[in-house]
C-alpha positions as protocol buffer text, in pm:
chain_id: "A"
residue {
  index: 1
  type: UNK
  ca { x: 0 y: 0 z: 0 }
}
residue {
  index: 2
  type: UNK
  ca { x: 277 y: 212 z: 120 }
}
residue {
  index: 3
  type: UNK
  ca { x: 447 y: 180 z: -237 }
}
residue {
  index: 4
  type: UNK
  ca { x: 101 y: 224 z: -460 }
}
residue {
  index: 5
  type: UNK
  ca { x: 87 y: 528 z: -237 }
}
residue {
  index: 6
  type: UNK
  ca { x: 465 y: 621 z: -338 }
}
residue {
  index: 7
  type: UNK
  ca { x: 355 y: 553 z: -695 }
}
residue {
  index: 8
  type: UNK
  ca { x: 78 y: 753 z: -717 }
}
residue {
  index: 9
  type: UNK
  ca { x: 233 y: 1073 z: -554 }
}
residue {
  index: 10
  type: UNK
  ca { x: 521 y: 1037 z: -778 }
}
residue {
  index: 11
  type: UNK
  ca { x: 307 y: 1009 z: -1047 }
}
residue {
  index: 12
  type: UNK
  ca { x: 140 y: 1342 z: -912 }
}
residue {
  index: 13
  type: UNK
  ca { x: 412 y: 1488 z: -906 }
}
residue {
  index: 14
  type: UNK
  ca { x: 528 y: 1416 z: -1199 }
}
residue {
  index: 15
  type: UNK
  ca { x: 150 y: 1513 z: -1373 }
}
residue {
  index: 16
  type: UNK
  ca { x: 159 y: 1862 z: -1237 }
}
residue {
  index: 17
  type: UNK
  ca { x: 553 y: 1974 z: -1323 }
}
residue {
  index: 18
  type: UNK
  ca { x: 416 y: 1823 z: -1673 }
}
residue {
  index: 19
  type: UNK
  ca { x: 146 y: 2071 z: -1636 }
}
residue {
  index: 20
  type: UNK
  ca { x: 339 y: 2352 z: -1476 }
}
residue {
  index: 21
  type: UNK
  ca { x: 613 y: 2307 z: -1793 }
}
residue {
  index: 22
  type: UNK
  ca { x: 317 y: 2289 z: -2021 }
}
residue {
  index: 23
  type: UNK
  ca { x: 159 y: 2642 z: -1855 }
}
residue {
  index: 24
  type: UNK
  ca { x: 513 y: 2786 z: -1840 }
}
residue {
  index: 25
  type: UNK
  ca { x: 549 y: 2694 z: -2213 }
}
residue {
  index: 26
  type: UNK
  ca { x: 219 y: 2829 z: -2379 }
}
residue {
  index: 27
  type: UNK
  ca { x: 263 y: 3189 z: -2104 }
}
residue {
  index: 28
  type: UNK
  ca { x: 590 y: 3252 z: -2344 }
}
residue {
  index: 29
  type: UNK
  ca { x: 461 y: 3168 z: -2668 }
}
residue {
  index: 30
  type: UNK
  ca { x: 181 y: 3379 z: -2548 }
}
residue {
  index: 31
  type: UNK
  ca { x: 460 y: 3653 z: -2459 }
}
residue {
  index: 32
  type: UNK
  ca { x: 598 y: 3588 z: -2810 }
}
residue {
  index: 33
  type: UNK
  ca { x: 297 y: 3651 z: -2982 }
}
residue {
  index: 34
  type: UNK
  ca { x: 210 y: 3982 z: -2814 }
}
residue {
  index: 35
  type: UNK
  ca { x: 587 y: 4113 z: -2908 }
}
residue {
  index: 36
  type: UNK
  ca { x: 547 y: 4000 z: -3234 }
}
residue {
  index: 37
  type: UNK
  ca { x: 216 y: 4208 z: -3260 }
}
residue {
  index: 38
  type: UNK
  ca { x: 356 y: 4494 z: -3119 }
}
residue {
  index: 39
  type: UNK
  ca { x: 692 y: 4498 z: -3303 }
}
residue {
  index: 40
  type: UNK
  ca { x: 406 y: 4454 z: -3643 }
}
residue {
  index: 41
  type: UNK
  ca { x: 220 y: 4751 z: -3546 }
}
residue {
  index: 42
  type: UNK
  ca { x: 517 y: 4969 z: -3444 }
}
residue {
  index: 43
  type: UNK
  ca { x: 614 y: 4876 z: -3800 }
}
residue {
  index: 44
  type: UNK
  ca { x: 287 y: 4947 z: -3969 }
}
residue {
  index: 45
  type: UNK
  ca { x: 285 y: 5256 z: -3787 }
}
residue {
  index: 46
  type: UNK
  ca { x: 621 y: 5391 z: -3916 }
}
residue {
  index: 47
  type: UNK
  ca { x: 527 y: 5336 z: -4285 }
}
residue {
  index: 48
  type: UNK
  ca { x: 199 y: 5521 z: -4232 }
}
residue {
  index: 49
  type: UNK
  ca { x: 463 y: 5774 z: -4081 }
}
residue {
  index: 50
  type: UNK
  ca { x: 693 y: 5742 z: -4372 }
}
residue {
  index: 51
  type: UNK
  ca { x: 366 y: 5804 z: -4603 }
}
residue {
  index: 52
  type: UNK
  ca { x: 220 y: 6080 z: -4405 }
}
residue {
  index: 53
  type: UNK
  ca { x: 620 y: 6239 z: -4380 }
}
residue {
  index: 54
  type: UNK
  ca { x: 647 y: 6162 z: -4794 }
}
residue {
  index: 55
  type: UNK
  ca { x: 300 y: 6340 z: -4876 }
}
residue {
  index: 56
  type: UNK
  ca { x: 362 y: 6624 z: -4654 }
}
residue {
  index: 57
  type: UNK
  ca { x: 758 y: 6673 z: -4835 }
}
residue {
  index: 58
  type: UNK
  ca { x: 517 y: 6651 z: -5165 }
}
residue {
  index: 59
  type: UNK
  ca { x: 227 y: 6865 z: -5089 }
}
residue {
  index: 60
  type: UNK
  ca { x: 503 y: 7153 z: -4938 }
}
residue {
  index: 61
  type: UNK
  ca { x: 749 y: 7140 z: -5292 }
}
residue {
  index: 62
  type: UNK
  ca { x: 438 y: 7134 z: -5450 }
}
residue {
  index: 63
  type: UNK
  ca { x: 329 y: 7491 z: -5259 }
}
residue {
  index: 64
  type: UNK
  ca { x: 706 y: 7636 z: -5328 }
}
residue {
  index: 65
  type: UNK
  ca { x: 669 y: 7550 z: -5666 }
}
residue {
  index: 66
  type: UNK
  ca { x: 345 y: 7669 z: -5700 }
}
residue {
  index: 67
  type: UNK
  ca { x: 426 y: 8020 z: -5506 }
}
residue {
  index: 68
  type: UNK
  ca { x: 779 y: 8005 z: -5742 }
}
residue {
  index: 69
  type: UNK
  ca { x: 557 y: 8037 z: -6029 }
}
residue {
  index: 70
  type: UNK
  ca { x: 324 y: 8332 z: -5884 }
}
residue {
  index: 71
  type: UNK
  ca { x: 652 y: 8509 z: -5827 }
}
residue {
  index: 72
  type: UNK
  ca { x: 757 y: 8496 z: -6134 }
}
residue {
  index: 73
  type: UNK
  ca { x: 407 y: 8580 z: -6272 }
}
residue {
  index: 74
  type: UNK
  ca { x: 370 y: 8900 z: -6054 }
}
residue {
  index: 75
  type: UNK
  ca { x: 780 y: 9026 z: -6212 }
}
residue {
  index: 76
  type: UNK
  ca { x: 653 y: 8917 z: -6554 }
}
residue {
  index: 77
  type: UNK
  ca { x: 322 y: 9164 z: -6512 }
}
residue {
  index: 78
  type: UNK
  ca { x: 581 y: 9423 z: -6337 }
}
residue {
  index: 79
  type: UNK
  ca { x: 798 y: 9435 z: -6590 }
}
residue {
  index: 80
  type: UNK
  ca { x: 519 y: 9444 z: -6889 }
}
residue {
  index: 81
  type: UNK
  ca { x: 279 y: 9741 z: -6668 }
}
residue {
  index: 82
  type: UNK
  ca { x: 647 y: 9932 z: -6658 }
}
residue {
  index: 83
  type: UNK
  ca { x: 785 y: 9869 z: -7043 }
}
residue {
  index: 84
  type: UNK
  ca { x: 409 y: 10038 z: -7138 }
}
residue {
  index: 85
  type: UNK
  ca { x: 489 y: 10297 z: -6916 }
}
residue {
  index: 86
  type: UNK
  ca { x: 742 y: 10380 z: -7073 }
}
residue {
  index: 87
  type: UNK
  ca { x: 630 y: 10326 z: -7422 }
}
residue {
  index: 88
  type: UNK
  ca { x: 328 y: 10558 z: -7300 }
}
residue {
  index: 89
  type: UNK
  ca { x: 599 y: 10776 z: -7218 }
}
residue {
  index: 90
  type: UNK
  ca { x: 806 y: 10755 z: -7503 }
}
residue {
  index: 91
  type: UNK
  ca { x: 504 y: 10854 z: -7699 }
}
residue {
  index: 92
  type: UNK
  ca { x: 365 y: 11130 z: -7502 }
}
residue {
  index: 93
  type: UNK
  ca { x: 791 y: 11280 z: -7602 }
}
residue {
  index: 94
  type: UNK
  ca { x: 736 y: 11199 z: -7897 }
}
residue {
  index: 95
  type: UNK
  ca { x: 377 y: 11381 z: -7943 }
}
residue {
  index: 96
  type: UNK
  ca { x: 584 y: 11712 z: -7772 }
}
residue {
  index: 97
  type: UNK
  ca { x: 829 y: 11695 z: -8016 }
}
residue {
  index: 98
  type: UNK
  ca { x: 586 y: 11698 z: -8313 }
}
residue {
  index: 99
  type: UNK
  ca { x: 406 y: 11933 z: -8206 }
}
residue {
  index: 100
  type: UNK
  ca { x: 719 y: 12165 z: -8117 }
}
residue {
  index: 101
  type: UNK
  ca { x: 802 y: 12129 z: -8498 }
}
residue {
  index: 102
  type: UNK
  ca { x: 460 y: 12204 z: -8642 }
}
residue {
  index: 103
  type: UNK
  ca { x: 506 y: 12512 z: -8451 }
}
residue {
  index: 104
  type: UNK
  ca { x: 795 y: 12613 z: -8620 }
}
């Protein structure tokens, strides 16, 4: 009796470090799973970064270029409104001096 006793305890004993291994062994593939989630969205978050980063870089070379152009729109109109200024000067001389002559 005293050995089926023995037996049996061993046997316990043996059933439950089975279990405890078996508990210890799914906790860390449960601990490997969450830090392979985690590193997956930390990576999933830095490409949306990346995008988000890229589009911004776009959208502002796309404003530069864009004010660039009004820049050189608003010299272009300058430098036409002062050439027929001048023109408009250039005649008005021009008128003067004909009429200086007709009155001679």
């Amino acid at each position: 009796i005293r050995k089926e006793k023995k037996r049996k305890a061993k046997l316990e004993k043996e059933k439950k470090a089975k279990e405890e291994a078996e508990r210890k062994k799914q906790f860390k593939l449960q601990q490997q799973k969450i830090a392979a989630e985690k590193a997956e969205k930390e990576r999933i978050a830095q490409e949306e970064a990346k995008k988000l980063e890229a589009t911004q870089k776009e959208r502002d070379r796309k404003r530069r270029l864009k004010e660039k152009e009004e820049e050189l729109e608003r010299k272009k109109k300058e430098e036409e409104e002062r050439i027929a200024a001048e023109k408009a000067k250039l005649e008005e001389e021009k008128r003067k001096v004909l009429e200086m002559k007709q009155e001679m």
